[in-house]
N, C-alpha and C positions, 0 to 999 in steps of 0.2 A: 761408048756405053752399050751398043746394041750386040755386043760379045758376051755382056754380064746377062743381061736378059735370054741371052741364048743359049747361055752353059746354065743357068738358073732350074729350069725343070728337070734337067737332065741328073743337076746333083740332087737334088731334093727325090728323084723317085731312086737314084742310086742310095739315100741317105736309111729312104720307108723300107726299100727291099734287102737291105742289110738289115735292118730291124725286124723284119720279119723272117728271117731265115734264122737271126738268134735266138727268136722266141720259137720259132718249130723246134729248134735244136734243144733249148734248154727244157721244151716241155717233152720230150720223150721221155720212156723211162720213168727212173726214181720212183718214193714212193706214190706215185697214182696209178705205175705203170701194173704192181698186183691188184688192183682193184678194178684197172680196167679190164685187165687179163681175166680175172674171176666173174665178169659181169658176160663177157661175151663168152666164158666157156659155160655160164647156166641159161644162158640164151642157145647155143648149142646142143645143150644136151635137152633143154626141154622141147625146144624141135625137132629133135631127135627122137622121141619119146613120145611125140604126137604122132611123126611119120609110122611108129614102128606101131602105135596105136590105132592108126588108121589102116594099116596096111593087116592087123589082126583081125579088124572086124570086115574088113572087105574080102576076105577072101573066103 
């Protein structure tokens, strides 16, 4: 029995890290993936627009 105990952790973190590599996968993309696309190109641009704001009045 001390063979069961000792493959025991080994399948169970191989069991979580399969399950976590399907949920990274399944969560790329699809629909969230324009929404998160559009959040970080208006975070982009509005730091961009502060630099170019900042860099107006300082000079």
């Amino acid at each position: 029995m001390d063979y069961v105990s000792a493959l025991v952790p080994p399948v169970v973190m191989a069991v979580f890290f399969t399950g976590l590599i399907v949920t990274i996968v399944k969560t790329q993309g699809g629909a969230n993936k324009a929404k998160e696309d559009a959040v970080v190109d208006a975070a982009l641009a509005r730091a961009e627009s502060t630099r170019q704001a900042s860099r107006d009045t300082g000079a």
